[in-house]
Backbone as CSV, one residue per row, in Angstrom:
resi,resn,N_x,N_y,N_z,CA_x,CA_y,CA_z,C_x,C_y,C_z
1,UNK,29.911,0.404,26.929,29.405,-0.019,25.637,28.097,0.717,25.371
2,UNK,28.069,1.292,24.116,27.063,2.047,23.665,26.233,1.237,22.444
3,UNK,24.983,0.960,22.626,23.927,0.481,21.468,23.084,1.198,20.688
4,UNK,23.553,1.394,19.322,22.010,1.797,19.312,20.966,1.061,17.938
5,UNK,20.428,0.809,18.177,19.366,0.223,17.541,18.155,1.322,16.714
6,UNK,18.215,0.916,15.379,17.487,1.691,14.465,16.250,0.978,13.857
7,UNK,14.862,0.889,13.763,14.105,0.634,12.685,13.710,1.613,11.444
8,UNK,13.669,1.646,10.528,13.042,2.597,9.134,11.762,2.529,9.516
9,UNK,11.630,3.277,9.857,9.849,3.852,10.008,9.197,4.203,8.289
10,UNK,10.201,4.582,6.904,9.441,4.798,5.966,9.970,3.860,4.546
11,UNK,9.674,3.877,3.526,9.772,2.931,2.831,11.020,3.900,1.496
12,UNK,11.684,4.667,2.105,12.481,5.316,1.244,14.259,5.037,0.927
13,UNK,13.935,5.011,0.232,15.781,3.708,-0.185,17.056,4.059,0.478
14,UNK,16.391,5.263,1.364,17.842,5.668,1.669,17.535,6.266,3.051
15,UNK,18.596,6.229,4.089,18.203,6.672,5.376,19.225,7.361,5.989
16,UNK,19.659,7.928,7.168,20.326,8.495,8.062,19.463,9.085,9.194
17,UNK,20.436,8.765,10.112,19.874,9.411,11.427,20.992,9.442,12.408
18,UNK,20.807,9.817,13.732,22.084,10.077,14.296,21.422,10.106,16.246
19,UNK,22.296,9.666,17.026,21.909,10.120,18.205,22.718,10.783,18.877
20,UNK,23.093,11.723,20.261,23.705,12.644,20.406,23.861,11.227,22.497
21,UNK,25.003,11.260,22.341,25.415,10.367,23.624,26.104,11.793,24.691
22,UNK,25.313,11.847,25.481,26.164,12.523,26.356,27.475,11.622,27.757
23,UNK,28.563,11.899,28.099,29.373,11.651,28.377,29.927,11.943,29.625
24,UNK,30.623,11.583,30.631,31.109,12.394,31.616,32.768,12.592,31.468
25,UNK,32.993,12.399,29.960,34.365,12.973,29.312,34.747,14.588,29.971
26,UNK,35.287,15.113,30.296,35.494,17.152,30.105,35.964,17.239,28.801
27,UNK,36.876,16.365,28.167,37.037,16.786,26.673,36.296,16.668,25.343
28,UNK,35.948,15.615,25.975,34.470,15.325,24.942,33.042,15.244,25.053
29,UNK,32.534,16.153,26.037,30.751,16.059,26.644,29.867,15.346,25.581
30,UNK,29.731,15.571,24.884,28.938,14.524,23.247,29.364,14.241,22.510
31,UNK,29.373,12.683,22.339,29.745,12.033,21.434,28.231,11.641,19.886
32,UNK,28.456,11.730,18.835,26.707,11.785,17.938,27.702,10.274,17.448
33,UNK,26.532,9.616,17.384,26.570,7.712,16.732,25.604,8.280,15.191
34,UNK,25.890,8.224,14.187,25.159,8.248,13.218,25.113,6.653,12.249
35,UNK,24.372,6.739,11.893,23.565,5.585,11.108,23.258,5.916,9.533
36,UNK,23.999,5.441,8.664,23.271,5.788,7.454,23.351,4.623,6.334
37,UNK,22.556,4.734,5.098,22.514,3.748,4.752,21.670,3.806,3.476
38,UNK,21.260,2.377,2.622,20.015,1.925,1.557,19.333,1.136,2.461
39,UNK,18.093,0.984,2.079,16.904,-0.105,2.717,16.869,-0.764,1.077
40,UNK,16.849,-2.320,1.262,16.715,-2.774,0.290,14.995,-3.423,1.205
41,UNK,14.133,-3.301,-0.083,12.971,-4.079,0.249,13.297,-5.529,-0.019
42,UNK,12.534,-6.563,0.405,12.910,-8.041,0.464,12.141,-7.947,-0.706
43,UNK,10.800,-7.694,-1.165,10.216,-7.885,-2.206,9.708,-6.705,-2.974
44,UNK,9.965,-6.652,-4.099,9.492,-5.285,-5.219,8.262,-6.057,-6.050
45,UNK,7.398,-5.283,-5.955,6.455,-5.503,-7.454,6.844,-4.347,-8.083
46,UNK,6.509,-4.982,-9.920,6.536,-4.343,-11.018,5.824,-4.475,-12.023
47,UNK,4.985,-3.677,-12.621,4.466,-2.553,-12.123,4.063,-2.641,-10.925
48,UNK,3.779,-1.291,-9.596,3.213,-1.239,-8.549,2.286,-1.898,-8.282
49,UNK,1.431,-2.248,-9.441,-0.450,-2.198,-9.186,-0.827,-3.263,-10.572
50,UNK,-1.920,-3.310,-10.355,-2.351,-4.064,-11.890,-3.437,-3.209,-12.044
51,UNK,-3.866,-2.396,-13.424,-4.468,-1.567,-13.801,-5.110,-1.940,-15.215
52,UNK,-6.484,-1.666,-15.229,-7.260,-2.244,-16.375,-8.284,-0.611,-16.699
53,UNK,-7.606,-0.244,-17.075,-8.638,1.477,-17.823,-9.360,1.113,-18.848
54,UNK,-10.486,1.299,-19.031,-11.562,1.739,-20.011,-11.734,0.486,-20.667
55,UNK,-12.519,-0.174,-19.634,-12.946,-1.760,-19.923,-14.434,-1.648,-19.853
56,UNK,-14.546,-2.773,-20.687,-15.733,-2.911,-21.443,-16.747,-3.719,-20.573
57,UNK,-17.780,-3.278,-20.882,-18.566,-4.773,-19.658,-18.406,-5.775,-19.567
58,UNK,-18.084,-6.500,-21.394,-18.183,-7.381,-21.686,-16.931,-7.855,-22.223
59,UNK,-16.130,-7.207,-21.610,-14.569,-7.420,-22.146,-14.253,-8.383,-21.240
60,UNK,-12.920,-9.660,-21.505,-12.503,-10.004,-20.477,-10.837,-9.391,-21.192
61,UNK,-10.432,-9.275,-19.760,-8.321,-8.595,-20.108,-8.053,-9.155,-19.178
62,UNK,-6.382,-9.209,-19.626,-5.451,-9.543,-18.845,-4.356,-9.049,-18.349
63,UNK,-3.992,-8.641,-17.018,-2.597,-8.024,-16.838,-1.891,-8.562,-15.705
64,UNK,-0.519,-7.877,-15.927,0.752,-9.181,-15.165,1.609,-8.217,-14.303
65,UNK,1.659,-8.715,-13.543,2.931,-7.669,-12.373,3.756,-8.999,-12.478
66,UNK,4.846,-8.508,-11.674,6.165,-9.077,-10.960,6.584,-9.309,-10.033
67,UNK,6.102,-10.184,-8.839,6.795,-10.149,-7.585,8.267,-10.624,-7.300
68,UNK,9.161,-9.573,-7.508,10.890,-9.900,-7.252,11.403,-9.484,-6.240
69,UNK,12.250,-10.606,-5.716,12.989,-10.371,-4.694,14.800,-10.447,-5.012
70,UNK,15.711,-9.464,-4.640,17.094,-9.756,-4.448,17.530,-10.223,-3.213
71,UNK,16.580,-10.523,-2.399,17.237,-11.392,-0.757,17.014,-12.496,-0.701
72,UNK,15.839,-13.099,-1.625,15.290,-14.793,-1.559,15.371,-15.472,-2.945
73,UNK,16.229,-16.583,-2.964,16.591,-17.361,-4.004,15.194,-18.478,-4.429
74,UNK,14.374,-18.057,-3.276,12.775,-19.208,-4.340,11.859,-18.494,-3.594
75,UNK,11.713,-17.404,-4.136,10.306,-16.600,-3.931,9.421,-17.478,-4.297
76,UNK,8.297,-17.848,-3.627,6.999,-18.139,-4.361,5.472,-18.061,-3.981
77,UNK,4.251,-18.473,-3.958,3.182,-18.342,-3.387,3.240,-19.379,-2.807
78,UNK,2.614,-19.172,-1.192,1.630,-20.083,-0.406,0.692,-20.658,-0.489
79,UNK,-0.184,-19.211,-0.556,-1.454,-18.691,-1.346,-2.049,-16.752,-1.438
80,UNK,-3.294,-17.235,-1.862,-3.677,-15.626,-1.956,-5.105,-15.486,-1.367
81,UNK,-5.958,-14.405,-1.353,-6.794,-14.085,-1.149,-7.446,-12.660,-1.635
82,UNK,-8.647,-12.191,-1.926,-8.817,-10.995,-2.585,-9.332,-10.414,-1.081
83,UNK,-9.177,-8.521,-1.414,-9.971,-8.713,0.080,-11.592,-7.759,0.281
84,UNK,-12.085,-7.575,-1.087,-13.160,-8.171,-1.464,-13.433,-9.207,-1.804
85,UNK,-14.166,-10.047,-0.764,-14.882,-11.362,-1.313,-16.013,-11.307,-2.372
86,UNK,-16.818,-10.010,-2.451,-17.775,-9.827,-3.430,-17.537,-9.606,-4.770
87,UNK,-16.395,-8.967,-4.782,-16.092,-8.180,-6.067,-15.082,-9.574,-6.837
88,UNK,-14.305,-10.206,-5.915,-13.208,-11.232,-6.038,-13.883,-12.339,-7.092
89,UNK,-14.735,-12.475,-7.271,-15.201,-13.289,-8.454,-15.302,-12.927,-9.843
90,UNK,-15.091,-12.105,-9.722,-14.878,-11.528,-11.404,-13.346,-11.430,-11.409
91,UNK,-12.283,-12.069,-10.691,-11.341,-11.873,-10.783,-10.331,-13.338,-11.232
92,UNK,-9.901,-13.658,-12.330,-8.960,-15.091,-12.389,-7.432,-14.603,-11.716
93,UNK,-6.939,-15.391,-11.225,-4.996,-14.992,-10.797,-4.703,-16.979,-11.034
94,UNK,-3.749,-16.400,-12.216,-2.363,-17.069,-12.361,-1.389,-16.833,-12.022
95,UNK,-0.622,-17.681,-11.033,0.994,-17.128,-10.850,2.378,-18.325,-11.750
96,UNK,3.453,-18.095,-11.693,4.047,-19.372,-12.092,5.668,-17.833,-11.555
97,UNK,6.678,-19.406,-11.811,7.656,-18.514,-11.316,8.483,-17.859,-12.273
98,UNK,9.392,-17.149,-12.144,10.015,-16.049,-13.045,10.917,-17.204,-13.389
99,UNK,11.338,-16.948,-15.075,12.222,-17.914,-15.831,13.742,-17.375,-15.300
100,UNK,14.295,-18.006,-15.500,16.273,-17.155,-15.411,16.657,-16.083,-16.694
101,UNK,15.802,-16.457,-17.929,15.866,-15.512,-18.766,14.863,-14.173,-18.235
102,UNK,13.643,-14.183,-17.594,13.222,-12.963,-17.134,14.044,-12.015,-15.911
103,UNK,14.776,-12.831,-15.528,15.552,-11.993,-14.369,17.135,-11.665,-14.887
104,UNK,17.183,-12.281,-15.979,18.583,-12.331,-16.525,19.312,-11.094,-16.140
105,UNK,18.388,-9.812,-16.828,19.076,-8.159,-16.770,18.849,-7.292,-15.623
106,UNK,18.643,-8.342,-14.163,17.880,-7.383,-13.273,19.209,-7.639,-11.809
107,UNK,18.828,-7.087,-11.033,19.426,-7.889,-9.419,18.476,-8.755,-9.074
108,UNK,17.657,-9.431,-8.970,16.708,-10.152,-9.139,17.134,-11.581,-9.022
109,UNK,16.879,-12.352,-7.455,17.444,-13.568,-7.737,16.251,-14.632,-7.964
110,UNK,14.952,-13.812,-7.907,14.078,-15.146,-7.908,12.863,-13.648,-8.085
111,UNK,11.520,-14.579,-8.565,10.133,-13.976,-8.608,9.028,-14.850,-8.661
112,UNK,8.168,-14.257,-8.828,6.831,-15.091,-9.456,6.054,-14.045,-10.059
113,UNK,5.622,-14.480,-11.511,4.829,-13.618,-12.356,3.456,-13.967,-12.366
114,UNK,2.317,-12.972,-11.961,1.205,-12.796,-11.792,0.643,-12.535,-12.321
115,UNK,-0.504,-13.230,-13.304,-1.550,-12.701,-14.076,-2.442,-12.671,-13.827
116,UNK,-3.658,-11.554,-13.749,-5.020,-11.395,-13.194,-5.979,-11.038,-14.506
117,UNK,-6.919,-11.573,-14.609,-7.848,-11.764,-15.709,-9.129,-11.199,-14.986
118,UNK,-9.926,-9.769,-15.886,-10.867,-9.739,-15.121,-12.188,-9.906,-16.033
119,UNK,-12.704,-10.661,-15.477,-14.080,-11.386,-15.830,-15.200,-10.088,-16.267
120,UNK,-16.343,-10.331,-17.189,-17.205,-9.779,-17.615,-18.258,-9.544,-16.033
121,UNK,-18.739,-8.451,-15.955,-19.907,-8.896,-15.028,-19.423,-7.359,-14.267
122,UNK,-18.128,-6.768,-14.219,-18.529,-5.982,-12.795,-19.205,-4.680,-13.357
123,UNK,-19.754,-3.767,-12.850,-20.500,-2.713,-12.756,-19.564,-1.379,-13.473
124,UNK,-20.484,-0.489,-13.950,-19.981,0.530,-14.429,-19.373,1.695,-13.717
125,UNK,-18.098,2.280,-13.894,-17.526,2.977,-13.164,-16.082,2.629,-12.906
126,UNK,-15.770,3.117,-11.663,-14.533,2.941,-11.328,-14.207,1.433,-10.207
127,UNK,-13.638,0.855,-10.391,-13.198,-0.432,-9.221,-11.982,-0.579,-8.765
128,UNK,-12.038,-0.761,-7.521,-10.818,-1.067,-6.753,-10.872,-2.606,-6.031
129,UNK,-9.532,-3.432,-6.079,-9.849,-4.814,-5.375,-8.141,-4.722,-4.908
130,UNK,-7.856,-5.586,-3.806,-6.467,-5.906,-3.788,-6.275,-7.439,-3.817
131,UNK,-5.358,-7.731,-4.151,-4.549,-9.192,-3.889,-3.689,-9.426,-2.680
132,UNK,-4.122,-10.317,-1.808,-3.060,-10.359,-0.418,-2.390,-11.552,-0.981
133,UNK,-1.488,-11.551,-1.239,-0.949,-12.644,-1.557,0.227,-12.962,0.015
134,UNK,0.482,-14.648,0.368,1.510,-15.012,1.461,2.311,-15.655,0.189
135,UNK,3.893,-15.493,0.945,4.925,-16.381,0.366,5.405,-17.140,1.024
136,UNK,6.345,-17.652,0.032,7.541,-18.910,0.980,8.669,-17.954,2.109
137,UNK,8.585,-16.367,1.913,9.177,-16.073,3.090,8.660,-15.430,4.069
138,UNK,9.012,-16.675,5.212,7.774,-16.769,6.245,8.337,-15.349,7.304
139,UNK,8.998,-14.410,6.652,9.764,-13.601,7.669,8.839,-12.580,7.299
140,UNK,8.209,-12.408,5.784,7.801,-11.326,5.270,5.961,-10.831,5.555
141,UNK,5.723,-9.700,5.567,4.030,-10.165,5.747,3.779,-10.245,4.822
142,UNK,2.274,-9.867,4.577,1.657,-10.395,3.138,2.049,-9.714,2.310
143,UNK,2.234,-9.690,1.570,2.009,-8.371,-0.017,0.506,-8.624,-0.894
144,UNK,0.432,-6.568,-0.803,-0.818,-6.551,-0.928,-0.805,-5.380,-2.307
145,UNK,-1.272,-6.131,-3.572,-1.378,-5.891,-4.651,-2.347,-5.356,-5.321
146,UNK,-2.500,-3.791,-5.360,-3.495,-3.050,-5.805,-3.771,-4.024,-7.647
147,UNK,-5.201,-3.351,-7.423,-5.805,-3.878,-8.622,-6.989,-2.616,-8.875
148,UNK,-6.962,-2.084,-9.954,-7.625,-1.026,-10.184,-7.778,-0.538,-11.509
149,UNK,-9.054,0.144,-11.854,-9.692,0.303,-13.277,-10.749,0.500,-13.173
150,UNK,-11.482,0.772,-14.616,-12.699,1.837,-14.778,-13.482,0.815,-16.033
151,UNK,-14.344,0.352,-15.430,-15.249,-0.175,-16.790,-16.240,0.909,-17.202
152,UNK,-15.969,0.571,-18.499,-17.134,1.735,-19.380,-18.181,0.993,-20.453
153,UNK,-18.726,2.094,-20.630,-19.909,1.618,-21.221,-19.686,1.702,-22.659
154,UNK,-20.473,0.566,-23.570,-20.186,0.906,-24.652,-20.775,1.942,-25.651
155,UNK,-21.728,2.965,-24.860,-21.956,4.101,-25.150,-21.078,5.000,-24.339
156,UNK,-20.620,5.925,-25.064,-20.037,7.228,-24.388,-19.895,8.241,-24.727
157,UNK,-19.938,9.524,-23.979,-20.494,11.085,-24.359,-19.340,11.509,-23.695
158,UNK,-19.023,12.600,-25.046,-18.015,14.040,-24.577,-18.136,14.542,-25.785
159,UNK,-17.090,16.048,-24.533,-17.905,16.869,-25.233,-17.603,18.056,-23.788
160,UNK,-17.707,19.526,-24.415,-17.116,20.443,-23.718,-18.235,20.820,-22.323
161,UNK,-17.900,20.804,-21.119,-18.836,20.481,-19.851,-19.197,19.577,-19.522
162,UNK,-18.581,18.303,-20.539,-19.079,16.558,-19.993,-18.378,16.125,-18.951
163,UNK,-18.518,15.550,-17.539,-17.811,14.932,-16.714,-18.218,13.638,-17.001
164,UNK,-17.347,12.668,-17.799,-17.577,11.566,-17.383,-17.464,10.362,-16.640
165,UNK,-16.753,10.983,-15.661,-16.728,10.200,-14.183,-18.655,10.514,-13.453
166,UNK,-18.772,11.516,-13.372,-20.005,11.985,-12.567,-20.972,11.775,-13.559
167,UNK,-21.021,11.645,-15.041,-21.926,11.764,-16.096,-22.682,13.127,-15.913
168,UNK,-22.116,13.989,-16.046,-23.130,15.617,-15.524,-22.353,16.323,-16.927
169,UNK,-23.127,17.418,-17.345,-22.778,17.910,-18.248,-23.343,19.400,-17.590
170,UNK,-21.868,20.149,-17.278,-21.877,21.466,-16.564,-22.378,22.346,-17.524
171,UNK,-23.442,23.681,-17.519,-23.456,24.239,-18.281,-23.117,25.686,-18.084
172,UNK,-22.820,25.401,-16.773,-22.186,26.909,-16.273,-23.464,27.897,-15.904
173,UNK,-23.209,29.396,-15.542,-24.206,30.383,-15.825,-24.407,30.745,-16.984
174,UNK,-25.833,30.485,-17.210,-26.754,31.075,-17.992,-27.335,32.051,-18.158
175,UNK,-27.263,32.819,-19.046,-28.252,33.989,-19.333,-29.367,33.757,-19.774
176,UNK,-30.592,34.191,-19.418,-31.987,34.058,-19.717,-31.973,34.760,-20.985
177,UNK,-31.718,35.682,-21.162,-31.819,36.278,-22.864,-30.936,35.694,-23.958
178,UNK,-30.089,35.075,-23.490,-29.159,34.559,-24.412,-28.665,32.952,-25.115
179,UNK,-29.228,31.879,-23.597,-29.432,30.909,-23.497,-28.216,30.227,-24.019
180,UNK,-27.963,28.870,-24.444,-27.134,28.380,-23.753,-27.408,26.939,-25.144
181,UNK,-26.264,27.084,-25.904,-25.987,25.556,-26.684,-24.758,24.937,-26.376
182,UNK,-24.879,23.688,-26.273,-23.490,23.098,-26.471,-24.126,21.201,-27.079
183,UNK,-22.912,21.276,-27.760,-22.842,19.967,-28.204,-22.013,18.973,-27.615
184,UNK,-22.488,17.778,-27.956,-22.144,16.742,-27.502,-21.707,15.340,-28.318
185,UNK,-20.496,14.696,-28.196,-20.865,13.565,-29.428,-20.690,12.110,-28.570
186,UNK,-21.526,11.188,-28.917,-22.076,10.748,-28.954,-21.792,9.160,-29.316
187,UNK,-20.653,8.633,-28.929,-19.723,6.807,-29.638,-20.970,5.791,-28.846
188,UNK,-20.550,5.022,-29.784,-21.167,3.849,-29.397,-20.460,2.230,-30.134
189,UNK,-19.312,1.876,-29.083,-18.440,1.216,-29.342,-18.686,-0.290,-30.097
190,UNK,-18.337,-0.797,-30.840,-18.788,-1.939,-31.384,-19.348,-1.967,-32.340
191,UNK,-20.032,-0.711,-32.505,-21.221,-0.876,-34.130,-20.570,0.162,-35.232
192,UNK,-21.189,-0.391,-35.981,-20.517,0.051,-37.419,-21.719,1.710,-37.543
C-alpha cells in the first residue's frame, strides 16, 4: 500500500503535483501517483480589502466587504480585533449576516456583511489598519481584513513636478541663465 499525502502550500485555485514511486517490478521500475485538482477556500472576502481614498480629515465614510463561505451553512463572528490598537479608534465595524436574497446569485451558502466607518481624527497621508476577525468555524484561523486609504487635506496642490504623496515639487536641472517657472494650482475643498 502506497500513501501519499498532499498539503497546498499556495493559495491558487488550482493544483497538481505528482510523486515518482520506485518499485522492485522489472516491468515497471516507476510507478508516478499524481494529484490534481481546485482548492476551494472555506472563506472568500469581497472586495479583498476595505479601501477609503482621498478622505477628508473631517469626513466620516463608510465601506462594506463580504465574508462568504461555500463550505459553512452559518458563517458568523465570534469576535474581532484591530491590530493597531492606536489607530483602531477611529475605526466603527458593523457586522450582521448575509440575507438569502444577497447570496441568492452566488455559490455562497452563508456570510456576514461588514461595515467599517472611519472616524474623523486620523492624520494626513496614507493609513493602513487590519481587521482580525474569529468565526463560528472553529477549524478556520482568523481572517485578516486589510483596511487601507489616504486622508487628504482640504487644501491641495498639482501641478507638473508636484509629488503629492512626498509634497515636493521636482524642478529638475536648472540652468542659471535661463531659470526655471512652473505653475501650480492650488484647490481648497469646501469653499466657494
Amino acid at each position: 500500500e502506497v500513501v501519499l499525502t498532499w498539503r497546498p502550500k499556495s493559495k491558487s485555485p488550482v493544483f497538481r503535483t505528482s510523486a515518482i514511486v520506485r518499485t522492485n517490478d522489472p516491468k515497471q521500475r516507476c510507478v508516478t501517483l499524481t494529484i490534481h485538482g481546485k482548492i476551494r477556500q472555506p472563506i472568500t472576502l469581497e472586495p479583498r480589502e476595505l479601501f477609503f481614498g482621498g478622505l477628508a480629515t473631517d469626513e466620516t465614510r463608510t465601506a462594506t466587504i463580504r465574508m462568504l463561505s461555500d463550505i459553512y451553512d452559518d458563517l458568523a463572528i465570534d469576535q474581532f480585533e484591530f491590530e493597531f490598537e492606536q489607530s483602531g479608534r477611529f475605526f466603527a465595524i458593523e457586522h450582521r449576516p448575509a440575507t438569502a436574497q444577497e447570496l441568492a446569485d452566488t455559490t455562497y451558502r452563508s456570510g456576514v456583511v461588514i461595515s467599517a466607518t472611519v472616524k474623523p481624527g486620523l492624520p494626513l497621508g496614507p493609513f493602513f489598519q487590519r481587521l482580525i476577525v474569529s468565526t463560528t468555524a472553529a477549524e478556520e484561523e482568523r481572517v485578516q481584513i486589510p483596511i487601507q486609504g489616504n486622508v487628504t487635506s482640504a487644501i491641495s496642490i498639482a501641478g507638473l513636478g508636484w509629488d503629492a504623496t512626498t509634497r515636493i515639487l521636482s524642478l529638475g536641472t536648472i540652468s542659471a541663465e535661463q531659470g526655471l517657472t512652473r505653475e501650480v494650482s492650488l484647490f481648497i475643498r469646501g469653499h466657494d
